[in-house]
C-alpha positions, 0 to 999 in steps of 0.5 A: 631879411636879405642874406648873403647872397653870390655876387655878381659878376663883375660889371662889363663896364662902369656906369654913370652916376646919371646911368645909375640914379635913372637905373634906380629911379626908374626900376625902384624910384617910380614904386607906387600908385602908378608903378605898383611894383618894381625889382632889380638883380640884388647883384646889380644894386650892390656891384653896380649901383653900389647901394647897400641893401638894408638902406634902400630896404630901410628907404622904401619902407619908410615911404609906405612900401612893402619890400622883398629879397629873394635868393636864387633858388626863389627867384631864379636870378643868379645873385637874388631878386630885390622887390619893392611893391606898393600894397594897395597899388598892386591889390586893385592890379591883382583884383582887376585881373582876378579871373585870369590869374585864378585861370592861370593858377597864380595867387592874388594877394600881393606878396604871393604873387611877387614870389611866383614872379620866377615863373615865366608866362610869354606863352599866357598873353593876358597873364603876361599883360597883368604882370606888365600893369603891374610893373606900371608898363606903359605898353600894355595899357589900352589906348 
């Protein structure tokens, strides 16, 4: 599933085991009800974090998550994107803001709209603020 892909660059400076268990727990960890959806650079995973791709595939699969690798071209990050989403978390994200990513042209089942991530969308507030929720940002959630 996850192909070779260019490797990252060498890190500026090395990272803590506590920098890297947060790093993970927070971008990937968290995934699930209330974090539908999380991605780190498949480069940062390997050079920085060290983790070998298809354990943590093998890892987050287990516990009920949908998981996917993008290369470069797919996803525009330089050494591929790594994905994992909680399905039925981020189906009641997407069919909450059906009418505006229908507005905006973007698909509504949960795989689809993961590999239409690459697109950037600042200049779409309501769209930018679904994807937000769907990363379980805090920040866009109404007080």
């Amino acid at each position: 599933m996850f192909e070779r892909l260019r490797r990252h660059p060498k890190p500026e400076r090395e990272y803590s085991p506590a920098e890297i268990e947060s790093l993970l727990f927070n971008s990937l960890g968290r995934v699930g009800k209330d974090k539908p959806l999380g991605y780190l650079p498949i480069g940062v995973l390997t050079d920085i974090c060290k983790v070998d791709i298809d354990e943590l595939k093998d890892e987050l699969e287990a516990r009920g998550l949908m998981v996917l690798g993008l290369n470069e071209k797919e996803s525009s990050v330089m050494t591929g994107a790594f994905f994992a989403y909680d399905d039925e978390a981020l189906s009641r994200v997407l069919e909450s803001g059906r009418q505006v990513l229908e507005r905006s042209g973007w698909p509504t089942e949960p795989e689809a709209f993961v590999r239409h991530l690459n697109i950037v969308v600042r200049e779409n507030p309501d769209l930018y603020a679904l994807i937000e929720d769907a990363y379980g940002d805090l920040k866009s959630k109404k007080q």
